[in-house]
Backbone as a printed PyTorch tensor [residue, N CA C, xyz], in Angstrom:
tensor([[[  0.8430,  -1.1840,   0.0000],
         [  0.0000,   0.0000,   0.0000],
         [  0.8860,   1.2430,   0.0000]],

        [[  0.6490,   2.1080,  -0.7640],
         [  1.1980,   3.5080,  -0.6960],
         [  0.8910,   4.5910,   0.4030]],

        [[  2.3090,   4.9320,   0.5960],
         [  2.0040,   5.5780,   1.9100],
         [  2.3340,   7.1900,   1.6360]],

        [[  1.7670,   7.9980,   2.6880],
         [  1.6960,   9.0070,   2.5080],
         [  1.9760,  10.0880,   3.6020]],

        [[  3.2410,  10.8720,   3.6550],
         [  3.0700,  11.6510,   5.2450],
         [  3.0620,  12.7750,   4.7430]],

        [[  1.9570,  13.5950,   5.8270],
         [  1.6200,  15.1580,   5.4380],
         [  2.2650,  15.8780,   6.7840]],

        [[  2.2110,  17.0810,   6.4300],
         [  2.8050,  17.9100,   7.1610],
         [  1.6040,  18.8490,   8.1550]],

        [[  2.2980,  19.2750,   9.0490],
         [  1.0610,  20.1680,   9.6320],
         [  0.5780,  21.3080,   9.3280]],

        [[  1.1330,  21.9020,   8.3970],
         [  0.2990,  22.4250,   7.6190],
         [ -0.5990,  22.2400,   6.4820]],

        [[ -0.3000,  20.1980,   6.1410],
         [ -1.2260,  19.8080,   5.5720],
         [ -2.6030,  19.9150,   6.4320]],

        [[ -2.3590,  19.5240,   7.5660],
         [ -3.2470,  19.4550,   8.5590],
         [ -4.1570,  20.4460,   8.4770]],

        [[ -3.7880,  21.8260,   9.0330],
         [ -4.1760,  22.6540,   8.8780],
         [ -5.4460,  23.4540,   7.5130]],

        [[ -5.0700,  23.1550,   6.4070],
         [ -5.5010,  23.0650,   5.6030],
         [ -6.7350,  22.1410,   5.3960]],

        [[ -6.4580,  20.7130,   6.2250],
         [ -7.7830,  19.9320,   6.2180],
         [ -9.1720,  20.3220,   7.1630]],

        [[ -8.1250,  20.9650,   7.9520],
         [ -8.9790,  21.3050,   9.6270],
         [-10.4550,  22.3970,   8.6030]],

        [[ -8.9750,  23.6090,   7.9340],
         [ -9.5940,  24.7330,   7.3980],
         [-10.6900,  24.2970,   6.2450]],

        [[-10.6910,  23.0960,   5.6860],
         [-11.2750,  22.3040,   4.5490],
         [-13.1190,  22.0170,   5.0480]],

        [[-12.8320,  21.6630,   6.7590],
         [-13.8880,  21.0020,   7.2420],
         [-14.8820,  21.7200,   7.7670]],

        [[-13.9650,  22.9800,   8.1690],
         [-15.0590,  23.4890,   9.0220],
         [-16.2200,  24.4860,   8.5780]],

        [[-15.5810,  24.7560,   7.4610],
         [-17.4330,  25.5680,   6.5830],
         [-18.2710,  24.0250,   6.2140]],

        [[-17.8540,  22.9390,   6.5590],
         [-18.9690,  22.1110,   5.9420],
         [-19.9850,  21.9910,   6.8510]],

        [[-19.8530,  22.0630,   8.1810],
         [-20.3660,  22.0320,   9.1910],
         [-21.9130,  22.5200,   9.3990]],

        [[-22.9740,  21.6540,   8.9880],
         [-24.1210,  22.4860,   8.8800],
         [-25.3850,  22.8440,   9.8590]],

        [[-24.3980,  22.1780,  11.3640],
         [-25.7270,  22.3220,  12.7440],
         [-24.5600,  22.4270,  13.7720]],

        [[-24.4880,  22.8980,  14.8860],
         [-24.1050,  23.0520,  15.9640],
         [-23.8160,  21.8060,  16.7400]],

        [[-22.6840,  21.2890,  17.1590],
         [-22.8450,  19.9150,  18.1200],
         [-22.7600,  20.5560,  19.8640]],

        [[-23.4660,  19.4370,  20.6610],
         [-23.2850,  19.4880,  21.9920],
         [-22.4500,  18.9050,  21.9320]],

        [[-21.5820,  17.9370,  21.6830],
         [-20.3390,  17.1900,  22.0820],
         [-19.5210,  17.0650,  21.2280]],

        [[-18.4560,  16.6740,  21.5810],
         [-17.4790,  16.0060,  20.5620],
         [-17.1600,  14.5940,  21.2920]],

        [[-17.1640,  13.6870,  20.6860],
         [-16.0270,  11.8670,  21.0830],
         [-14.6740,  12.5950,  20.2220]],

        [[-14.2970,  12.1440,  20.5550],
         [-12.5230,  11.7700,  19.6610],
         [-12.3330,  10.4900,  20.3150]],

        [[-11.7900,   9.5370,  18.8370],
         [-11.8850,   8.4340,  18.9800],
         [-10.0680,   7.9070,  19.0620]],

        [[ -9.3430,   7.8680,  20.5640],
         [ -8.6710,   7.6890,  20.6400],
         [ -7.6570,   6.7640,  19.6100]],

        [[ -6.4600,   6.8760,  19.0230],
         [ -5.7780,   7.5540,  19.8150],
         [ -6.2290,   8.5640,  18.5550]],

        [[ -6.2480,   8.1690,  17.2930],
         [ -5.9550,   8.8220,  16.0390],
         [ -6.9050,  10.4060,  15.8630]],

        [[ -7.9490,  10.4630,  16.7700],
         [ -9.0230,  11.7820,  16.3290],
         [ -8.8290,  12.7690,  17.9470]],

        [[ -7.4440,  12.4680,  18.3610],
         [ -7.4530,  13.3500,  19.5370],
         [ -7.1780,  14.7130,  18.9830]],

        [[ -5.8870,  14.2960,  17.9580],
         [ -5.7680,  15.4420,  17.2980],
         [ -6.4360,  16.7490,  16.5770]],

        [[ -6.7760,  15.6840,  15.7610],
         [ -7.7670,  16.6860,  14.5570],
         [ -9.2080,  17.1170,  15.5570]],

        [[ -9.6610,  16.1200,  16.6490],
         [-10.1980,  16.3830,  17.7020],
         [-10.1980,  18.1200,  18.1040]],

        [[ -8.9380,  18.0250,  18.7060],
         [ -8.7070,  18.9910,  19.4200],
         [ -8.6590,  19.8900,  18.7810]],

        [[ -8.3600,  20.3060,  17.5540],
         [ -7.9310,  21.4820,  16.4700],
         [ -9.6640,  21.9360,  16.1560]],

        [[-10.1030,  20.9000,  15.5840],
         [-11.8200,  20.9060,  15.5780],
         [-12.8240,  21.5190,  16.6610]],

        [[-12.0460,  21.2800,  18.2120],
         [-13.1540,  21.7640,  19.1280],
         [-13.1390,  23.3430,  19.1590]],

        [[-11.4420,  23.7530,  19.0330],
         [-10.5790,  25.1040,  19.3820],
         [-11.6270,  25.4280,  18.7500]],

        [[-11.8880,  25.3090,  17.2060],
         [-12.5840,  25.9900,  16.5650],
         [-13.5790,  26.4790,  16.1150]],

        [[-14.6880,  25.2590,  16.6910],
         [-15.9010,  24.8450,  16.6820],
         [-16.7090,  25.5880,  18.0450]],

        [[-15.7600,  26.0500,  19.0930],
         [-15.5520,  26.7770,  20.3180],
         [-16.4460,  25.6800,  21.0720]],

        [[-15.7870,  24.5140,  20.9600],
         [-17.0690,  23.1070,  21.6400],
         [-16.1080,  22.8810,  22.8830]],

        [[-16.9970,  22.5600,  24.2890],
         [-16.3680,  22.4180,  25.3390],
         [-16.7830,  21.1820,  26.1380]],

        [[-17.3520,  20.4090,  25.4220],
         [-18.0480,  19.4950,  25.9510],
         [-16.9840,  18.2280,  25.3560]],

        [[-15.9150,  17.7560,  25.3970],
         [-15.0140,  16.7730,  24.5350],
         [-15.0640,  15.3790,  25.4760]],

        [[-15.2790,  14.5150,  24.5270],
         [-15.4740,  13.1060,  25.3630],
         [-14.9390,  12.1490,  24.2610]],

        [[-13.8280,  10.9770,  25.0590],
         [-13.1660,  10.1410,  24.0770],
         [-14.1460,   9.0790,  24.1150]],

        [[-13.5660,   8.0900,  23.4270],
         [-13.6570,   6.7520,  23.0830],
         [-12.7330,   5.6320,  22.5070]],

        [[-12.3960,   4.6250,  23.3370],
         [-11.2730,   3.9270,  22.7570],
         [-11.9730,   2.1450,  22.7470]],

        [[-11.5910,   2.0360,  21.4180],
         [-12.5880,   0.8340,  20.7660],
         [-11.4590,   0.1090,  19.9810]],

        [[-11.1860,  -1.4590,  20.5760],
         [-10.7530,  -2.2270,  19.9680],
         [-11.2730,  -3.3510,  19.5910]],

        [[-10.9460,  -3.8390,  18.2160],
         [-11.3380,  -5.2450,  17.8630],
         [-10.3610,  -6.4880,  18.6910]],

        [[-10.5760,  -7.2430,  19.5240],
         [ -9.8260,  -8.3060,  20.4830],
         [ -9.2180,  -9.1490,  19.4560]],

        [[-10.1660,  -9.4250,  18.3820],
         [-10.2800, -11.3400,  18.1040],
         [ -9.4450, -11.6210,  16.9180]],

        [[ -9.0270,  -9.9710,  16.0780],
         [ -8.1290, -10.3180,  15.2470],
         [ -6.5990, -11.4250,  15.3440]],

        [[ -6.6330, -11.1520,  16.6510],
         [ -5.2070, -11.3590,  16.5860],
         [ -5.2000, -13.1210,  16.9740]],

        [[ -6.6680, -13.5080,  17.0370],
         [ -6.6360, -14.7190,  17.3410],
         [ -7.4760, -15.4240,  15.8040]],

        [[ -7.7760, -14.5950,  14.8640],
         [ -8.4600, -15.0890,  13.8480],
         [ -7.2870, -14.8340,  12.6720]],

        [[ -5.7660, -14.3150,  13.2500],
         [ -5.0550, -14.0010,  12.4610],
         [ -4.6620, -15.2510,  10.8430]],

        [[ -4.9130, -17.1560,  11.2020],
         [ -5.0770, -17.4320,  10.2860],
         [ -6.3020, -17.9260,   9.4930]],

        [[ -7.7030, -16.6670,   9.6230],
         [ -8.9860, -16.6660,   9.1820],
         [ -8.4230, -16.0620,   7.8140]],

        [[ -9.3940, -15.8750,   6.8810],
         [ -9.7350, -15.3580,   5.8020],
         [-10.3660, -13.6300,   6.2120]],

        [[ -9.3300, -12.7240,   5.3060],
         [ -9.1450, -11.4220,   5.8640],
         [-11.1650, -10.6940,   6.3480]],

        [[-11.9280, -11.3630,   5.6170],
         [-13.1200, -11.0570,   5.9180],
         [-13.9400, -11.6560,   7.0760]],

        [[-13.1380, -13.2270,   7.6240],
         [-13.6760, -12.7560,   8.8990],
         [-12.9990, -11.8110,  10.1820]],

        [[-11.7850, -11.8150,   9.5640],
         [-11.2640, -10.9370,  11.0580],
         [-12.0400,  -9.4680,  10.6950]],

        [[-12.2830,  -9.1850,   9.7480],
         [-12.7610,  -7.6460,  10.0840],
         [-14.4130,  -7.9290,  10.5080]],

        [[-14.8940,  -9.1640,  10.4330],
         [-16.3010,  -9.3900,  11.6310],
         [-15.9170,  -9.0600,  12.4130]],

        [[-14.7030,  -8.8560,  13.6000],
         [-14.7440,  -8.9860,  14.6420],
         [-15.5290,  -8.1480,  15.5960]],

        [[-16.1330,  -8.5800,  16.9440],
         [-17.1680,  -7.2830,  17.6170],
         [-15.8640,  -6.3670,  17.8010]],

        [[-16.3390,  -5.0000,  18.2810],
         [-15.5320,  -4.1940,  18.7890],
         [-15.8630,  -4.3280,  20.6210]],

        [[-14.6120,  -3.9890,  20.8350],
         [-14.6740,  -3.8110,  22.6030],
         [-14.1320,  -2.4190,  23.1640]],

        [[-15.1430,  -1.7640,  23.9680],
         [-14.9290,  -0.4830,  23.8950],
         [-14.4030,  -0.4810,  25.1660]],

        [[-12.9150,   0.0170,  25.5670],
         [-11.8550,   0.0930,  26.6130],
         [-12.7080,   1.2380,  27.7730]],

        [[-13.2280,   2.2340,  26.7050],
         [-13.6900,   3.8410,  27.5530],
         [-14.4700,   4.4990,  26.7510]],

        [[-15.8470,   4.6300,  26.7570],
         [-17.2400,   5.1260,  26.4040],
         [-17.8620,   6.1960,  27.3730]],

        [[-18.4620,   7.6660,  26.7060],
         [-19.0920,   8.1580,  27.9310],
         [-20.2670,   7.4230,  27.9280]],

        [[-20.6720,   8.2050,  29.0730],
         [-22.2530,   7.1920,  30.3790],
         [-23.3950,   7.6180,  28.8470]],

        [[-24.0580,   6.7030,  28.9200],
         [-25.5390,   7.4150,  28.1570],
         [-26.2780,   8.5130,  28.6380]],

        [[-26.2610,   9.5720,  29.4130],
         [-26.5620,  10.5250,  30.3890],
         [-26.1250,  11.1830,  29.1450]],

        [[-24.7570,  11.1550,  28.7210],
         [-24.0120,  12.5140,  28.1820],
         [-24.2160,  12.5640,  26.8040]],

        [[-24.8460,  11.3800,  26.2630],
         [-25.2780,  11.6810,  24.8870],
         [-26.8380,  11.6010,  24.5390]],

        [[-27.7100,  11.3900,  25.2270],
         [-28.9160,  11.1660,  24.8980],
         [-29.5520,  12.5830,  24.6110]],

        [[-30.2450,  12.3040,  23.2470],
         [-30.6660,  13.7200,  22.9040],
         [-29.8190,  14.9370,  22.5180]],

        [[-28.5360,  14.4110,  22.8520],
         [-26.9980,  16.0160,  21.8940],
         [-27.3450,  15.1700,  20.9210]],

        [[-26.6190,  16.7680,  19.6060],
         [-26.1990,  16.3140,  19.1370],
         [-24.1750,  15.8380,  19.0840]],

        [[-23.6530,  14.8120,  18.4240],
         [-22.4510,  14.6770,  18.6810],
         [-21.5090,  14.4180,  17.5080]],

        [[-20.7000,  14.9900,  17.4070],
         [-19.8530,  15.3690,  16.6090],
         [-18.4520,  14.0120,  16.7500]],

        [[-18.6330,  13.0380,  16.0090],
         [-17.6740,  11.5880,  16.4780],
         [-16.3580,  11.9880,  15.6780]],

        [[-15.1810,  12.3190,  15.6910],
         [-14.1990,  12.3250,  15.1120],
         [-12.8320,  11.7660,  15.2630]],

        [[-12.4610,  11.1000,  14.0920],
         [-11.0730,  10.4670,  13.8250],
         [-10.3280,  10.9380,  12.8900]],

        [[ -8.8720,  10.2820,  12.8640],
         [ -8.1640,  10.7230,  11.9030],
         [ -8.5110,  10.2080,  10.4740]],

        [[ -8.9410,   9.2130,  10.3150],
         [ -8.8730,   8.5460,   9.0250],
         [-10.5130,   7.2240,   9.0790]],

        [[-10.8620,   6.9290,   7.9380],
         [-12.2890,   6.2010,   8.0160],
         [-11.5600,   5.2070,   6.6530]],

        [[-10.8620,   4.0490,   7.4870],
         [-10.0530,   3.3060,   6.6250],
         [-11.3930,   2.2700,   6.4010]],

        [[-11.2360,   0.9430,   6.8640],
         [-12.4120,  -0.3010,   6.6660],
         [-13.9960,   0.9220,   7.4720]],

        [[-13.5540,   1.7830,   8.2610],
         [-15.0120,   2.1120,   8.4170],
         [-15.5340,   1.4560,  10.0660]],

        [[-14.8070,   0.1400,  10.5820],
         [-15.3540,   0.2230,  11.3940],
         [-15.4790,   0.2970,  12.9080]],

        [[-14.0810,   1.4820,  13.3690],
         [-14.3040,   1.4450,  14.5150],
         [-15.1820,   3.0800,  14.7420]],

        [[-15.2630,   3.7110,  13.4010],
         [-15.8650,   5.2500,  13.4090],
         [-17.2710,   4.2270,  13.5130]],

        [[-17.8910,   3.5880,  12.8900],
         [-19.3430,   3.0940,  12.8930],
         [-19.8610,   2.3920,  14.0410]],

        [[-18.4790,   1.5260,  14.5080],
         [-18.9570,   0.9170,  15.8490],
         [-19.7270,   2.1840,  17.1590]],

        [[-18.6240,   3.0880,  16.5560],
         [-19.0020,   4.7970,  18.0260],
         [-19.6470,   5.2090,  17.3400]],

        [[-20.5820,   5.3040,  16.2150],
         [-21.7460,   5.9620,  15.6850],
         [-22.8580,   5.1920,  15.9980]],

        [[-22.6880,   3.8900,  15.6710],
         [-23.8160,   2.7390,  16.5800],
         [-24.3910,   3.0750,  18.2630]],

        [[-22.8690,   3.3070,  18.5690],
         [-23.3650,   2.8400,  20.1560],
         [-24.2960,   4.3060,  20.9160]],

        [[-23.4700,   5.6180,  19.8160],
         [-24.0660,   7.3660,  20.0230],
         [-25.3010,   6.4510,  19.7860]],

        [[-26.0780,   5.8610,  18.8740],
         [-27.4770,   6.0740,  18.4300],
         [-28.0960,   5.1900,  19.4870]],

        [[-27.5470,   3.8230,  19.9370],
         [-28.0240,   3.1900,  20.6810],
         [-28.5180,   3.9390,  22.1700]],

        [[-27.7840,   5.5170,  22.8380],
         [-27.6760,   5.5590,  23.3720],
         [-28.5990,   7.2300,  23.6560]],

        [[-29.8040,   6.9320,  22.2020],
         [-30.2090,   7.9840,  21.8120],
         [-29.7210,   9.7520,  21.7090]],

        [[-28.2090,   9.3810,  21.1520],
         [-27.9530,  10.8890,  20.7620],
         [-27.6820,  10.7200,  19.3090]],

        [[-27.3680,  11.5830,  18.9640],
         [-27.9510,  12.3930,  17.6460],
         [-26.4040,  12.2510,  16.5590]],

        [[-25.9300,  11.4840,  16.4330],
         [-24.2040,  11.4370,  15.8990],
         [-24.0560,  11.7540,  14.4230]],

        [[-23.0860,  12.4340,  14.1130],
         [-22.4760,  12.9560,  12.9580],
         [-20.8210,  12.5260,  12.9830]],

        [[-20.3720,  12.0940,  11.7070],
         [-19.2160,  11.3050,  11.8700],
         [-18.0930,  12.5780,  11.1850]],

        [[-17.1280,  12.4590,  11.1850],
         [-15.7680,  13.7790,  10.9190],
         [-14.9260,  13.0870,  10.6210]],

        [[-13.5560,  12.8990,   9.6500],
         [-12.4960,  12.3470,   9.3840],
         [-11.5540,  13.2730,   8.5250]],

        [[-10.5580,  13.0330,   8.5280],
         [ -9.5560,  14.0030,   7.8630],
         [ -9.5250,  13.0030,   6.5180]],

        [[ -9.5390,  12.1240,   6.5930],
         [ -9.2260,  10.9890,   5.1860],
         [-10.0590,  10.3250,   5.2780]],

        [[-10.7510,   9.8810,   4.2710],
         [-11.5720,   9.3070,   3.7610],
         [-11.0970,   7.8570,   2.8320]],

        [[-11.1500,   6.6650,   2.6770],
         [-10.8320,   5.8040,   1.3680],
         [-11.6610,   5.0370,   1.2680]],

        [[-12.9100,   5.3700,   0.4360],
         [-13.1910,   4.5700,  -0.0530],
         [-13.1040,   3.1590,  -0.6820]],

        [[-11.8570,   2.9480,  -0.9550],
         [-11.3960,   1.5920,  -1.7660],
         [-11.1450,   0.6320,  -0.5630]],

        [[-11.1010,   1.2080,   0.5870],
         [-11.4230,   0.1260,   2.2100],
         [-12.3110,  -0.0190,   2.8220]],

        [[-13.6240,   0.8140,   2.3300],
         [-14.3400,   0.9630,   3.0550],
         [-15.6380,  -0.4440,   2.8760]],

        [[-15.6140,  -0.8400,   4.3440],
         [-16.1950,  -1.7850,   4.3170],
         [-18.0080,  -1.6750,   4.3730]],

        [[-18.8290,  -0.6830,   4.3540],
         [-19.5520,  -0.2690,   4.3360],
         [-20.6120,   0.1280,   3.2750]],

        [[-19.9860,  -0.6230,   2.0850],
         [-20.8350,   0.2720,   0.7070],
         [-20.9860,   1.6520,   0.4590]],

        [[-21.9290,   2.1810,   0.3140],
         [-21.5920,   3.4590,  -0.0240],
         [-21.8270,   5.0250,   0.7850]],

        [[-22.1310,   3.7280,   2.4100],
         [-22.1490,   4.5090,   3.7790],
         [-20.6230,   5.4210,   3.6760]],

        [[-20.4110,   6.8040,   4.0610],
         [-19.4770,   6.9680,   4.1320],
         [-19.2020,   8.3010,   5.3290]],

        [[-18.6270,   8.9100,   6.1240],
         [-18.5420,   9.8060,   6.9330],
         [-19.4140,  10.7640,   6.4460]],

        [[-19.9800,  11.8000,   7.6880],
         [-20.5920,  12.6620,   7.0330],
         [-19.8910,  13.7540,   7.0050]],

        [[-18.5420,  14.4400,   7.0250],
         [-17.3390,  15.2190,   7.0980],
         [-16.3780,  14.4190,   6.7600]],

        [[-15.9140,  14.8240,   6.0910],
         [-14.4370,  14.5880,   5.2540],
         [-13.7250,  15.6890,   4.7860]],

        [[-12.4440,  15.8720,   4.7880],
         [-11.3950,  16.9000,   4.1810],
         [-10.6170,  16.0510,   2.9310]],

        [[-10.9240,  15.0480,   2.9870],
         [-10.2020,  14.3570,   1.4350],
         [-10.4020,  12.7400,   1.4170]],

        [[-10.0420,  12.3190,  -0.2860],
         [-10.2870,  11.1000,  -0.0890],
         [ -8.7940,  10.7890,  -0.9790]],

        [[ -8.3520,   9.7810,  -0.3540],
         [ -7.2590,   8.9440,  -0.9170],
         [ -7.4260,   7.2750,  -0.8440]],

        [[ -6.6180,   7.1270,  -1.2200],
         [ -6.0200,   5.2470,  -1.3370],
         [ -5.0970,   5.1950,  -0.7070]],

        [[ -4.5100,   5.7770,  -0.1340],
         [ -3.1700,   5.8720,   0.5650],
         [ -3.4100,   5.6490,   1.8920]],

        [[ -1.8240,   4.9860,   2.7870],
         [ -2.0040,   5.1170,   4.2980],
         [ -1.1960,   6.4000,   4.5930]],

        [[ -1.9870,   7.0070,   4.9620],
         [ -1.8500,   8.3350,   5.3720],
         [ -0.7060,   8.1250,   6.8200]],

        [[ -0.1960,   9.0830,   6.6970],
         [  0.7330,   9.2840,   8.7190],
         [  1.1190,  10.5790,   8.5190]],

        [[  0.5800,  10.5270,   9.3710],
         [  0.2760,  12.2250,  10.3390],
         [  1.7600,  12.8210,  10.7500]],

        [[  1.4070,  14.5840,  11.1020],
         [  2.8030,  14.5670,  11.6550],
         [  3.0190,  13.9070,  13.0620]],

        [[  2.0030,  13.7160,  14.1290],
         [  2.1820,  13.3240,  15.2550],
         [  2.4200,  11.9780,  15.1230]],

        [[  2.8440,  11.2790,  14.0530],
         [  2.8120,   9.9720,  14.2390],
         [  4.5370,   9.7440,  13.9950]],

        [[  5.1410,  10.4860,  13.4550],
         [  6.9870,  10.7420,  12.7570],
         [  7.4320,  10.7580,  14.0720]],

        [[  8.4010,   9.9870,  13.9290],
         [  9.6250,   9.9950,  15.0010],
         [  8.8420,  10.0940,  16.4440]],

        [[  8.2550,   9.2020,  16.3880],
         [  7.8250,   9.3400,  18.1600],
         [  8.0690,   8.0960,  18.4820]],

        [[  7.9840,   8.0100,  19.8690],
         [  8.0110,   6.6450,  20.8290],
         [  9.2650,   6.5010,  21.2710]],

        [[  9.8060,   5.3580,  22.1730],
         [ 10.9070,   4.9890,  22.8330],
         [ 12.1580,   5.2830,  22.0860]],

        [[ 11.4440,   4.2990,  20.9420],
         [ 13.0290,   4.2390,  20.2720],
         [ 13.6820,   5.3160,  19.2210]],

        [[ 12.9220,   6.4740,  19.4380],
         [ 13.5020,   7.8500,  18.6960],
         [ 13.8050,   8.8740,  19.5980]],

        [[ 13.9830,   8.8100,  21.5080],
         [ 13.7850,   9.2750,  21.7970],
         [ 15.3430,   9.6940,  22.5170]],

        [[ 15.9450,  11.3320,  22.2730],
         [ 17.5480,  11.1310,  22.6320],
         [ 17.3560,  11.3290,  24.1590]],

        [[ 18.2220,  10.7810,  24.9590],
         [ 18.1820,  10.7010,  26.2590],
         [ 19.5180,  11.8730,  26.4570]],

        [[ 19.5760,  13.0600,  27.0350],
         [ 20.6670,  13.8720,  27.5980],
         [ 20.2800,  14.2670,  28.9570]],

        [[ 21.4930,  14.7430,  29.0440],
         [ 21.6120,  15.4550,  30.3130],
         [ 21.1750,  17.0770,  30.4970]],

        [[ 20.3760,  17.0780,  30.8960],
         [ 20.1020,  18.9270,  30.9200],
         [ 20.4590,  19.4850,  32.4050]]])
């Protein structure tokens, strides 16, 4: 797969891309850990939203269906690590955002559970790809672009342990 790293002022540009699309007011925002903390946060600054609530949703069973056929591991349920209470979404509306809406389904799993939980959800992504999307022709309702590419962010370059110089200050 072709990969792709943007800069933060690509970023910027997507943030600036999204936010005239915006056509109702949200009571909340999710950011869907880790990938929509970002664009999250750039989104609320701007959106002047103060109400921000994560969500961190993993699929378990891949790693045990690893020699399935690639269509059942993406059955897998999702398991949600950290969800707000149904109190905080029933009746907002909520603004669900990630970095990217690759297969589609851990943004749909947190659009499911908003509706299950009677609030009102609208989905946000900086990237869009269709050509993964496991969903037909369901697709975010905010987007700043669509590619084929695996996108990486600037917060994703040179981070973690092993890039990290250790000195003396």
């Amino acid at each position: 797969m072709r990969q792709e790293a943007i800069t933060w002022d690509d970023v910027d540009k997507l943030i600036d891309h999204l936010i005239p699309q915006f056509e109702t007011e949200f009571d909340a925002m999710i950011m869907i850990t880790r990938g929509g903390v970002i664009p999250g946060g750039l989104l609320a600054e701007a959106l002047q939203l103060t109400s921000l609530l994560t969500a961190a949703v993993n699929f378990p069973f891949e790693m045990e269906l690893e020699k399935q056929p690639l269509k059942s591991r993406l059955m897998a349920w999702p398991e949600f690590f950290q969800f707000p209470g149904e109190n905080l979404l029933r009746g907002r509306k909520i603004l669900i955002v990630d970095d990217v809406w690759g297969s589609g389904r851990t943004i749909t799993a947190v659009k499911n559970r908003v509706s299950g939980a009677a609030g009102v959800p609208s989905t946000c992504v900086l990237h869009f790809n269709p050509y993964r999307n496991l969903f037909g022709v369901v697709r975010p309702d905010y987007y700043a672009a669509i590619t084929d590419a695996h996108i990486v962010y600037p917060w994703e370059i040179h981070r973690g342990p092993e890039s990290v110089l250790l000195r003396d200050f």
